[in-house]
TINU-243916 format. One record per residue (C-alpha): x, y negated, z; residue number from 1. Coordinates in pm, whole numbers, padded with zeros to 5 digits. Example, Ala and Ser with C-alpha at 12.3 -4.5 7.8 and 13.67 -1.06 7.14 Angstrom:
// residues 2
east_north_up_num
01230_00450_00780_1
01367_00106_00714_2
***
This chain:
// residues 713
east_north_up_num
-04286_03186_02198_1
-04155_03549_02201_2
-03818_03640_02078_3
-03734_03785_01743_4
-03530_04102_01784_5
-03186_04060_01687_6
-03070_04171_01358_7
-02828_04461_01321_8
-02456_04384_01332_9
-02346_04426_00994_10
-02002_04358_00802_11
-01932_04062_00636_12
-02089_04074_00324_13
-02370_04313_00408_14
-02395_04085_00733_15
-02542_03776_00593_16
-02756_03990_00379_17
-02969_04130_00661_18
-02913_03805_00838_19
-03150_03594_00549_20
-03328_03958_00519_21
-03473_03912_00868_22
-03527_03485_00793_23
-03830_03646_00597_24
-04021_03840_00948_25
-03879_03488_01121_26
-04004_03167_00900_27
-04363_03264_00833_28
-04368_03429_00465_29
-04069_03238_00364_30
-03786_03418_00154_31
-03446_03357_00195_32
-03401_03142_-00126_33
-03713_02925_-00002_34
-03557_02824_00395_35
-03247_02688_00196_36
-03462_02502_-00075_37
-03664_02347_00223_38
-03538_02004_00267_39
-03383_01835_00625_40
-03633_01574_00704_41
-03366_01470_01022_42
-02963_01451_01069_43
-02868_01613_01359_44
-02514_01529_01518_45
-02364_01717_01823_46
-02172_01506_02065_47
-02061_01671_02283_48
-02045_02089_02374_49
-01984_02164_02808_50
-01812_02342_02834_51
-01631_02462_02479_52
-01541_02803_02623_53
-01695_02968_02925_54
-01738_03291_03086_55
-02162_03438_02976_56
-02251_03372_03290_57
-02166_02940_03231_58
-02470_02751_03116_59
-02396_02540_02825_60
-02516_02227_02776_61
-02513_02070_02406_62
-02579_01689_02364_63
-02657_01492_02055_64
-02887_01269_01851_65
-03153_01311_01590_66
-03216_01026_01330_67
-03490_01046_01087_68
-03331_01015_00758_69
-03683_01092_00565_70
-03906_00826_00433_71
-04220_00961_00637_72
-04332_00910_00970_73
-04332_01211_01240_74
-04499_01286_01579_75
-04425_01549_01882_76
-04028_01567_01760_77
-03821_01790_01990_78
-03452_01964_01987_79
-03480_02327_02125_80
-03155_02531_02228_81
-03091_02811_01936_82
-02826_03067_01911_83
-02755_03374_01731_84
-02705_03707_01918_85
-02454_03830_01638_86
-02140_03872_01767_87
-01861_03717_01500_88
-01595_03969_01499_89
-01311_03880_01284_90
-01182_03599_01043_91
-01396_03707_00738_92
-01692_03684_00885_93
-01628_03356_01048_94
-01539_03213_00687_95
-01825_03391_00562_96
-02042_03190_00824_97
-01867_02829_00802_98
-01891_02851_00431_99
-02256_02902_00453_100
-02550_02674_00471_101
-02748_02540_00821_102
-03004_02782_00760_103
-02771_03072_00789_104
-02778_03290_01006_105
-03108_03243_01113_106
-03097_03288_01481_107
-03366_03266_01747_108
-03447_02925_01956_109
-03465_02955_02349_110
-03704_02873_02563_111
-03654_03008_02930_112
-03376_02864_03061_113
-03496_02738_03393_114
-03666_02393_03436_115
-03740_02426_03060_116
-03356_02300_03002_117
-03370_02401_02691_118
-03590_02226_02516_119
-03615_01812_02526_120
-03862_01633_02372_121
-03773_01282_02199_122
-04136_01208_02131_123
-04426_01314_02359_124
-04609_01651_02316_125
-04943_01450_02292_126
-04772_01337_01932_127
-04862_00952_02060_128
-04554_00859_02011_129
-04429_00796_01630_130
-04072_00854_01485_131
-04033_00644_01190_132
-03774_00685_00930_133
-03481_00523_01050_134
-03505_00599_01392_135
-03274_00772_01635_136
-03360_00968_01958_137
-03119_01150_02183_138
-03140_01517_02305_139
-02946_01696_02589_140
-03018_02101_02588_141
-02922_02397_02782_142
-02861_02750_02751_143
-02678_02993_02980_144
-02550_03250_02718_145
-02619_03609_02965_146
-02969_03524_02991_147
-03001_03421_02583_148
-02873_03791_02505_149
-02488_03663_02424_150
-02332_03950_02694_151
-01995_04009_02502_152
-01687_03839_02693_153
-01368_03775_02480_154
-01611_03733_02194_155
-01687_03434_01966_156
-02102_03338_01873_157
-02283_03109_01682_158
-02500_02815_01905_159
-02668_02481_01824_160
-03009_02326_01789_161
-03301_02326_01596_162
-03547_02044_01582_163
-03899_02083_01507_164
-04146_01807_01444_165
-04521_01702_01235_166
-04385_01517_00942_167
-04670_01310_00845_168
-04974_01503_00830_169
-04813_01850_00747_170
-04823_02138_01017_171
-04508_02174_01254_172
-04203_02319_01180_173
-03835_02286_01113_174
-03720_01964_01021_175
-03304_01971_01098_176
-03040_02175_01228_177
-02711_02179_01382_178
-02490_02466_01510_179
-02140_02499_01700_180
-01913_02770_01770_181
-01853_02892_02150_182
-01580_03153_02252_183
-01728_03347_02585_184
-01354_03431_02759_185
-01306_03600_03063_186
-00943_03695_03258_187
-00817_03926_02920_188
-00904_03650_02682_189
-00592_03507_02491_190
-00484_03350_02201_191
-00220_03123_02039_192
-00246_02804_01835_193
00040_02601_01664_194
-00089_02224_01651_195
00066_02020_01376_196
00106_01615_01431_197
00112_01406_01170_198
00238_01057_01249_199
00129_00875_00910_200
-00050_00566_00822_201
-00165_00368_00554_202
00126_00137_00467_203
00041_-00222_00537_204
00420_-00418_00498_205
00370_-00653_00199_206
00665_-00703_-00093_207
00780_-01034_00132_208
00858_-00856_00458_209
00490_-00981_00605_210
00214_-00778_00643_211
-00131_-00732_00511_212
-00290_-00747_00894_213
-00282_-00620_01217_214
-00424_-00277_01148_215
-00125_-00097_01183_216
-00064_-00240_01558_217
-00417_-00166_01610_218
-00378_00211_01516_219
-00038_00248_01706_220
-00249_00124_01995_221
-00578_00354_01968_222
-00424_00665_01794_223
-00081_00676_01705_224
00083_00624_02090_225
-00142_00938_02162_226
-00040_01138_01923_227
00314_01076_02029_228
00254_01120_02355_229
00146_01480_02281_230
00384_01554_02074_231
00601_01506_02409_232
00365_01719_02632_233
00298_01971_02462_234
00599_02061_02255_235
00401_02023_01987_236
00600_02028_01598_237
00598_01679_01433_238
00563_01548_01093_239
00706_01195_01060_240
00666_00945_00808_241
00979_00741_00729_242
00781_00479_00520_243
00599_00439_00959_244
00906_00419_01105_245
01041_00098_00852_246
00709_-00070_00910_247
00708_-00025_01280_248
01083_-00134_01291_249
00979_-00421_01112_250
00765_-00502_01373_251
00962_-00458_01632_252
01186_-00722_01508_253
00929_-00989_01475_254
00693_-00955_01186_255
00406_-01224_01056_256
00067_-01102_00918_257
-00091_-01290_00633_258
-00337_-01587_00728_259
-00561_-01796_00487_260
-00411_-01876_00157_261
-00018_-01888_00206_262
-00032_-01941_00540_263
00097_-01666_00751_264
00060_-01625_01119_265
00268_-01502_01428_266
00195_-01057_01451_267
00090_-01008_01803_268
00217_-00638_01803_269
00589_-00646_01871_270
00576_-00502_02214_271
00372_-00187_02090_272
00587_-00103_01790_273
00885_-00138_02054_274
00671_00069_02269_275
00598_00356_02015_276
00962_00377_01891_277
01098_00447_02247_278
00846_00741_02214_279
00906_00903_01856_280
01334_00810_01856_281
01349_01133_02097_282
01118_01346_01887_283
01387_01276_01589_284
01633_01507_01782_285
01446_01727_01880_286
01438_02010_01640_287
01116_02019_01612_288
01045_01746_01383_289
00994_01708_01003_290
00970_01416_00760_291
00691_01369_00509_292
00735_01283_00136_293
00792_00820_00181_294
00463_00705_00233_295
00336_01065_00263_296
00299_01046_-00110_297
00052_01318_-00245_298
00360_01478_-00404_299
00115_01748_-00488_300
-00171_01558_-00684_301
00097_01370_-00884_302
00235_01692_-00999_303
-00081_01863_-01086_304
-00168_01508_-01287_305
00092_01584_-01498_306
00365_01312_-01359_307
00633_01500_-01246_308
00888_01237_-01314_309
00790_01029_-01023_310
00917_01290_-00774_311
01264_01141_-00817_312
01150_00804_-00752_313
00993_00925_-00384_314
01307_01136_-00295_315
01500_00795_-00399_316
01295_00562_-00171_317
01442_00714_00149_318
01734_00507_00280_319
01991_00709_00401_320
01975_00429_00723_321
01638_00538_00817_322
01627_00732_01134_323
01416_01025_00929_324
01652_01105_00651_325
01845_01380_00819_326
01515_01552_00908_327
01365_01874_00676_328
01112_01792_00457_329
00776_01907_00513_330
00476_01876_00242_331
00134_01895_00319_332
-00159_01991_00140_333
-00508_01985_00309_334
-00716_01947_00032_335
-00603_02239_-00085_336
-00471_02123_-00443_337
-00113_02373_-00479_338
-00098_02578_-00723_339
00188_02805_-00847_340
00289_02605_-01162_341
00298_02292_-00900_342
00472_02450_-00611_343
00784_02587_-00834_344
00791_02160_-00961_345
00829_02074_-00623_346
01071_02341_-00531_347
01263_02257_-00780_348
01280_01878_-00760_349
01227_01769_-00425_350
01357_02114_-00222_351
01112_02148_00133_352
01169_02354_00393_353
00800_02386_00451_354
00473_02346_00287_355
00185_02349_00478_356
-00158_02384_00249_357
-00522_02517_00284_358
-00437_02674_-00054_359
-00251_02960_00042_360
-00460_03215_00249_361
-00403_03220_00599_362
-00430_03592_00660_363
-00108_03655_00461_364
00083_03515_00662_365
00397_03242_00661_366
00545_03323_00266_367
00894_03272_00167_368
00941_03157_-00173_369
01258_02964_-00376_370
01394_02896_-00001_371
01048_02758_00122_372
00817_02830_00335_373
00485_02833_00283_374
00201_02813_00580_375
-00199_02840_00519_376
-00360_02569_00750_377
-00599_02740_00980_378
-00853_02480_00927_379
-01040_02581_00591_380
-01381_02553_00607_381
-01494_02443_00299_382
-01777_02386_00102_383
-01806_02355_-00278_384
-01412_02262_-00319_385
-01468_01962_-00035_386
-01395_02005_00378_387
-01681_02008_00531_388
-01815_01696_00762_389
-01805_01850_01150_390
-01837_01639_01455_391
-01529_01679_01743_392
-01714_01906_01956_393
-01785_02125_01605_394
-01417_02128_01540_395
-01286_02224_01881_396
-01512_02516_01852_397
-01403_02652_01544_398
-01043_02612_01587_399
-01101_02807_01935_400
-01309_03044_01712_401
-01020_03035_01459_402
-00732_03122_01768_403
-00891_03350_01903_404
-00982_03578_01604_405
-00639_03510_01390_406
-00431_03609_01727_407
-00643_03925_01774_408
-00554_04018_01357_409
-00174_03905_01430_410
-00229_03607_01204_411
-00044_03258_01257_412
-00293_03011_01370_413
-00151_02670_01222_414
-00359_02300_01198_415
-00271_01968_01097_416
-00319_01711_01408_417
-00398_01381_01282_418
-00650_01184_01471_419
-00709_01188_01900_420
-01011_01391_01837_421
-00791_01652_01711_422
-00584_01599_02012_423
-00859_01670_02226_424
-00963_01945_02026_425
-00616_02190_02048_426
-00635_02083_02369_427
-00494_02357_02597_428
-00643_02596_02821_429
-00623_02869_03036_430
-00622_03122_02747_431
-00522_02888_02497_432
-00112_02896_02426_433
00017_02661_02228_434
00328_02743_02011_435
00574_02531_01825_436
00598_02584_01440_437
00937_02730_01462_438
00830_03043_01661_439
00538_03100_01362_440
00848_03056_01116_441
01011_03307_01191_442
00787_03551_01094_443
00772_03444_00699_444
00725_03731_00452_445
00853_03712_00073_446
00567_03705_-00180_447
00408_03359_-00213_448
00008_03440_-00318_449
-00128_03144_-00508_450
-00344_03112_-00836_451
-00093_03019_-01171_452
-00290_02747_-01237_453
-00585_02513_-01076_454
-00850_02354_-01273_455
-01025_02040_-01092_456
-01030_01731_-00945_457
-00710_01572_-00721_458
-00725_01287_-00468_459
-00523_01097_-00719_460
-00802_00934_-00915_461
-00823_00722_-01190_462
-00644_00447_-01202_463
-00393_00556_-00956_464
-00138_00578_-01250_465
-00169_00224_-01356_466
-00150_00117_-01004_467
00178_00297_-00936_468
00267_00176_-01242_469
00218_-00178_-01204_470
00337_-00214_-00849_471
00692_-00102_-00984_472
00725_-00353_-01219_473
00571_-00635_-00931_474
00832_-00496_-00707_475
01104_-00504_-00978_476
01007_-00881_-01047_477
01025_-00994_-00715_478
01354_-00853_-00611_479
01462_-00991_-00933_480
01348_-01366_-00875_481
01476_-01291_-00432_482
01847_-01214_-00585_483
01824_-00853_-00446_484
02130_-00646_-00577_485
02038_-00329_-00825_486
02077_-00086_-00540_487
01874_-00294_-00343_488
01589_-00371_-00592_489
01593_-00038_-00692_490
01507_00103_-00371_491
01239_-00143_-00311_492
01082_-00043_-00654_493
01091_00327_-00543_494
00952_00235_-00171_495
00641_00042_-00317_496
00607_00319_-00584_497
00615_00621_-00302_498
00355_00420_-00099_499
00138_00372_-00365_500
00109_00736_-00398_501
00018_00763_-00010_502
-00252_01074_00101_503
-00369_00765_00365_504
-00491_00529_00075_505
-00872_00514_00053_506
-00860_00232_-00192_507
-00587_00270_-00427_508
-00621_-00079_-00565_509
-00701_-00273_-00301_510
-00424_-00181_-00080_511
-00173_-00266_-00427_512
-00376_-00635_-00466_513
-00323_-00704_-00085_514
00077_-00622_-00074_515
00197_-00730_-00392_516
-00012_-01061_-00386_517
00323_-01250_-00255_518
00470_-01138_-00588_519
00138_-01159_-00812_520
00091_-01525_-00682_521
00460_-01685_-00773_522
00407_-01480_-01152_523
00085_-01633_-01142_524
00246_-01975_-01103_525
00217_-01987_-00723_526
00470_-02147_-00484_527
00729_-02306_-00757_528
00619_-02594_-00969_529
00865_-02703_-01296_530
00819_-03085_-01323_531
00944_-03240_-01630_532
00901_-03640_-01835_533
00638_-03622_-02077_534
00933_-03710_-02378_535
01304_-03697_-02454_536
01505_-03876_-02670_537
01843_-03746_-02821_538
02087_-03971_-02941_539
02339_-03717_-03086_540
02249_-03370_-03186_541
02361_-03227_-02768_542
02210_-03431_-02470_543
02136_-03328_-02158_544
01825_-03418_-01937_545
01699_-03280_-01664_546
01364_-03093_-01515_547
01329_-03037_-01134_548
01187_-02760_-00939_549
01045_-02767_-00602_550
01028_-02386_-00404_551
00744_-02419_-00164_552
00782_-02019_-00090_553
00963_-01912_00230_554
01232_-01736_00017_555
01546_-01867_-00164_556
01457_-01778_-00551_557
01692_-01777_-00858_558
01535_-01869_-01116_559
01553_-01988_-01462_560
01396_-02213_-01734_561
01301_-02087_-02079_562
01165_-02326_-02282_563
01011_-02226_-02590_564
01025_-02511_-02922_565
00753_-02550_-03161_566
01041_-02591_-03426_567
01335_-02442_-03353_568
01469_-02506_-03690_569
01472_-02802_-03623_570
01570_-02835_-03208_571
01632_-02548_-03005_572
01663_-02518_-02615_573
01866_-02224_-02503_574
01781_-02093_-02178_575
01919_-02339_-01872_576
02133_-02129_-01613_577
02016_-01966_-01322_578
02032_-02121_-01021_579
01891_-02047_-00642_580
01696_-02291_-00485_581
01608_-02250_-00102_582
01303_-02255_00054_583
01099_-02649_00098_584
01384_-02777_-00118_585
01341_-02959_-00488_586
01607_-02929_-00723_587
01743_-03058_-01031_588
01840_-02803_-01354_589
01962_-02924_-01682_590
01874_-02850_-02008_591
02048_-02889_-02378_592
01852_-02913_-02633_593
02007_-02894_-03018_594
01916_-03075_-03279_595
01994_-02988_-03659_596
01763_-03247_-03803_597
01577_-03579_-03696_598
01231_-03553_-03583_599
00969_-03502_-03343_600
00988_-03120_-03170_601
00669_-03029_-02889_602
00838_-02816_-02623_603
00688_-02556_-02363_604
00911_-02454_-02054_605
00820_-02188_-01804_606
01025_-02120_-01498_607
01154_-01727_-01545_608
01353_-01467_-01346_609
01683_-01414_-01413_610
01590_-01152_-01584_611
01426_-01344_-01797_612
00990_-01269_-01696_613
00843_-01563_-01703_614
00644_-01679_-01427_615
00322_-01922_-01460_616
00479_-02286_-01345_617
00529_-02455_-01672_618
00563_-02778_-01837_619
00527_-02947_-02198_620
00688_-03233_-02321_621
00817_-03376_-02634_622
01175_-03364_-02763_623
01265_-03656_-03018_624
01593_-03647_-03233_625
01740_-03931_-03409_626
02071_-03806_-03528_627
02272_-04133_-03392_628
02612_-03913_-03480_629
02710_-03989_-03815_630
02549_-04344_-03874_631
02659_-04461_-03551_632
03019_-04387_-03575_633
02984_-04580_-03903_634
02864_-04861_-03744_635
03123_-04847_-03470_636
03397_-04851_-03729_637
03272_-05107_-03979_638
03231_-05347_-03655_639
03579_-05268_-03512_640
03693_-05373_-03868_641
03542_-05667_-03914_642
03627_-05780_-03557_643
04008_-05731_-03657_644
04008_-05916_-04016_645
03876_-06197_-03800_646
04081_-06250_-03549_647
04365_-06206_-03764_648
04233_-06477_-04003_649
04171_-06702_-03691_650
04485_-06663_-03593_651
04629_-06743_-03905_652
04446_-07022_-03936_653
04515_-07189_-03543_654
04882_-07130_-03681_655
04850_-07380_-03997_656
04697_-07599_-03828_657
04952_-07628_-03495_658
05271_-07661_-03784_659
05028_-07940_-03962_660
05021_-08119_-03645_661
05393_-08097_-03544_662
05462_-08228_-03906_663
05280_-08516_-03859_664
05369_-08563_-03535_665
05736_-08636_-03631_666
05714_-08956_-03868_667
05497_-09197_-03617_668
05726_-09100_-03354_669
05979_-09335_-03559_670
05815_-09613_-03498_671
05711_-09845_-03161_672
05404_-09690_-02975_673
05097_-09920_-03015_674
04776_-09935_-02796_675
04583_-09836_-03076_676
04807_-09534_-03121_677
04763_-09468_-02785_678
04423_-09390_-02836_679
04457_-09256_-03150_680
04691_-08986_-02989_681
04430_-08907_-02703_682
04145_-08882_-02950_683
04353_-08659_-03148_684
04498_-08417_-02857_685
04139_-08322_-02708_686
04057_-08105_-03015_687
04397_-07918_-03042_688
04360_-07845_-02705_689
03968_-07711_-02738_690
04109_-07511_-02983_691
04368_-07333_-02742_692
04139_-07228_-02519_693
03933_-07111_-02783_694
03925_-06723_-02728_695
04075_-06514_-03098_696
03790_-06351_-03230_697
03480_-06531_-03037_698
03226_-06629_-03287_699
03127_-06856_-03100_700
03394_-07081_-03044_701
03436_-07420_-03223_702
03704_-07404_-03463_703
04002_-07657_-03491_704
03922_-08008_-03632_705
04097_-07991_-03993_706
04091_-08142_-04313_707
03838_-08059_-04521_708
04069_-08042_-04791_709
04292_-07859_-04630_710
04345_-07530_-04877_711
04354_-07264_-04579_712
04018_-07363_-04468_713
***
């Protein structure tokens, strides 16, 4: 195939003009309008670029894979080395190309590299070979830029691939595309970069002190460690988390990670998070080092949703203990949602030093504005409102792109560092400096550019607010039902709140479900049990009884019962008093019911906080009032009474008969004693003395032998 001539080099706008002007004399009889309609029958992902820069004279050899994403069938598929000869001269036109589509600019493929490095074939030329749809081939091309017409050193062009195939049983041509960005350097080539690093992570500590898994060991392992570590080599500015460094601490300490059901199990990351904190505690002093909004709450979304008010509940969530809180706050905003009305909210309420956003334009520079400063992240490529998807060896390109050309126009070249890809790609090199934020700084300029107002979409989506909303009140309930002081409760609302609120979130409600589920579960009736007899009986209008409550959790709770009466009118239960019960232990609470009337009353008790929100253990039973008072002190009385006239009249009446006795006694003692007296006397003595042993009062006692006649009887 013979090459196309290259197109004139044009400026930006009239640039990509003649660029799709000449797609017309390149795609047979195709217009412009029709290469970008034409469908991608393949995905093509670049894997790897060697090297990124090079002198023209370098061969550079691009690696990747082709997948057919297309429901047909395709023969003789192979990835040919393309490039375009335009030179990209400054920052507009290098937004002006990222923002446009694959087809754009047009390019030429290559064909002559030596050994016909430049073109593989996944399938064979014979087309006996079939790639279905699904399948995935690899490539590996090869172009050395001198011989491909890219001659300019210190310059900055447009390479990549183009695959061609026979899609079913149509004629060859294009079927996916890919393209990179390569700086060509040689000994005057130079340019500065400020990297970023953000140490941030989805927040994984649950509302008990355990946590939700071990992800966040796992990511301190694989990316989090690295990012520290270049923060440390490279001098590199840091944005820190404080709602990281509580859950890392936490760790450190000895943490447990959430099993099956209850159960938790032992957190096998302790000597990592011990680990990573010897790394970051130096960063802290550094001066070079910034804290994020707690949880790295999108601050920004929240505001442009209209919910200012719950910037005081982030700012509150920082304990003045945590190793962060002295730092400058830093705000960050790559999605590029800021807009004037929000910025001066934030200003106002939460006071940054810096604010680093894709929504201010990088080529005006650092802004000063109401004391902060205000940084456009290098990194906006964008497409429709949304970043667009680029593999690592894409990105390291453009940001060398991006270096080179803002250095050359005297523009700050700032970008966020989040993941070890981006590590690798503000990687330095030999022409590569990088700088720490504070040098980029001092250079701010008043006059903060931004539009008044943004219309749109946020990363806040629906139903973040009910989430943050309903997370507060778990997190107020459980410090409530824990005994955790005001201050301390408080905080912990605000912490869960800020976190909820987190940029790292993917799924909002997920993430709430999985570390408030400690707290959902006892509300839900989990963990404490309220046991309770199926009926009481009252035998004055105040009794006590008892319930018992058995804490399975493996925190002391204060709790409460609240019992609720079918007829209160008639018996009411106040509310028992609060008491703490510790963790495996039963315990027995009493209640008081009052009763105004007699009857039968059904009764429903729930176990509650303190504060009185009930939580889902409960128990009925039956409350049955006789009204003993009055009636029984009647019956007391009456039967002391009685009990008294009787013993008195027995009394009297063992008195009547002794003096009868004596009286009788003292004739026949007159006369001489006779055997039959004798016995007469003895048959006569065992009754009187019966009768003194007889106990005053006892019913059941024989009374003394008398007369019948005898009037006292």
């Amino acid at each position: 195939m013979t090459d196309v001539p290259s197109p004139s080099r044009l400026r930006p706008a009239a640039w990509l003009l003649g660029l799709l002007m000449v797609l017309a004399t390149v795609v047979a009889g195709s217009s412009p309008a029709q290469a970008r309609a034409v469908p991608e029958l393949v995905k093509v992902a670049i894997t790897s670029v060697t090297p990124p820069t090079g002198d023209p004279k370098t061969p550079i050899t691009i690696k990747g894979t082709v997948t057919n994403t297309s429901s047909v069938s395709m023969t003789w598929v192979q990835a040919s080395f393309w490039r375009s000869q335009d030179e990209i001269n400054d920052t507009r036109d290098l937004s002006d190309l990222l923002a446009s589509p694959a087809t754009v600019p047009v390019g030429m493929r290559w064909f002559r590299e030596p050994n016909e490095a430049s073109i593989f074939n996944i399938t064979d030329p014979e087309a006996n070979q079939t790639f279905k749809p699904g399948d995935t081939g690899s490539f590996s091309v090869t172009g050395t830029p001198a011989q491909m017409g890219l001659t300019s050193p210190n310059a900055v062009y447009a390479v990549g691939i183009h695959v061609q195939a026979s899609p079913g049983n149509q004629p060859r041509r294009t079927v996916g595309r890919a393209r990179v960005l390569t700086v060509l350097s040689d000994a005057h080539t130079s340019a500065n970069l400020a990297p970023v690093i953000v140490l941030s992570a989805p927040p994984s500590r649950r509302i008990d002190g355990t946590f939700t898994d071990e992800s966040l060991s796992d990511d301190i392992t694989h990316r989090l460690k690295p990012l520290a570590e270049a923060a440390h080599t490279r001098n590199a500015t840091v944005l820190l988390d404080p709602s990281l460094i509580d859950e890392v601490r936490a760790m450190a300490s000895g943490y447990r990670v959430a099993g099956k059901g209850p159960n938790t199990v032992v957190g096998t990351g302790q000597e990592r998070a011990k680990e990573w904190l010897n790394l970051v505690e130096p960063l802290l002093s550094s001066g070079r080092a910034y804290r994020l909004p707690y949880g790295n709450a999108d601050v920004v979304g929240a505001v442009r949703q209209g919910s200012p008010r719950l910037l005081p509940k982030v700012k509150h969530a920082l304990d003045p203990s945590n190793p962060a809180a002295h730092l400058p706050l830093a705000i960050i905003d790559p999605a590029a949602e800021l807009d004037n009305s929000s910025f001066k909210t934030l200003a106002k309420e939460l006071s940054p030093s810096v604010i680093l956003t894709c929504a201010a334009s990088v080529r005006k520079g650092v802004r000063e504005d109401s004391g902060v400063k205000i940084i456009g992240l290098a990194d906006t490529v964008r497409t429709g409102g949304h970043p667009q998807s680029n593999s690592d060896p894409q990105r390291r390109g453009i940001l060398l792109s991006q270096a080179l050309l803002m250095t050359r126009e005297s523009i700050p070249a700032v970008t966020l560092v989040t993941t070890v890809d981006d590590v690798q790609a503000t990687a330095p090199i030999s022409w590569l400096h990088l700088q720490n934020l504070s040098t980029v700084l001092n250079g701010a300029k008043p006059g903060l550019h931004l539009p008044e107002s943004r219309a749109g979409d946020t990363i806040l989506k629906d139903p973040w607010w009910q989430v943050q909303h309903d997370v507060g009140i778990d997190a107020d309930g459980w410090s409530d039902l824990v005994g955790a002081s005001p201050q301390t409760a408080s905080l912990t609302s605000a912490k869960f709140v800020s976190r909820s609120l987190s940029s790292s979130l993917k799924d909002r409600e997920a993430w709430a479900v999985d570390v408030m589920r400690p707290a959902s579960e006892v509300i839900a009736g989990n963990g404490l049990v309220l046991h309770s007899a199926s009926q009481f009986v009252m035998s004055s209008s105040r009794n006590d009884f008892p319930l018992t409550i058995t804490n399975s959790l493996a925190q002391t709770v204060r709790v409460k019962v609240v019992v609720t009466s079918e007829n209160p009118q008639r018996i009411d239960i106040p509310d028992t008093q609060v008491v703490a019960i510790q963790p495996k232990e039963t315990q027995t609470i009493k209640f008081a019911p009052k009763a105004s009337s007699n009857g039968v009353v059904e009764m429903q008790a729930h176990l509650s906080t303190p504060s009185g929100r009930l939580l889902g253990s409960q128990a009925n039973f039956v409350v049955k009032a006789t009204q003993m008072d009055d009636v029984g002190w009647i019956i007391i009385v009456v039967s002391a009474l009685v009990l008294i006239i009787a013993t008195v009249l027995r009394i009297r009446q063992v008195t009547a008969s002794s003096r009868r006795d004596t009286e009788t006694a003292a004739p026949d003692a007159e006369r001489p004693a006779t055997k039959l007296d004798d016995i007469s006397d003895d048959a006569r003595a065992a009754p009187a003395r019966k009768d003194q042993e007889a106990v005053p009062g006892d019913e059941s006692a024989p009374g003394p032998l008398t007369n019948i006649d005898d009037p006292t009887v």
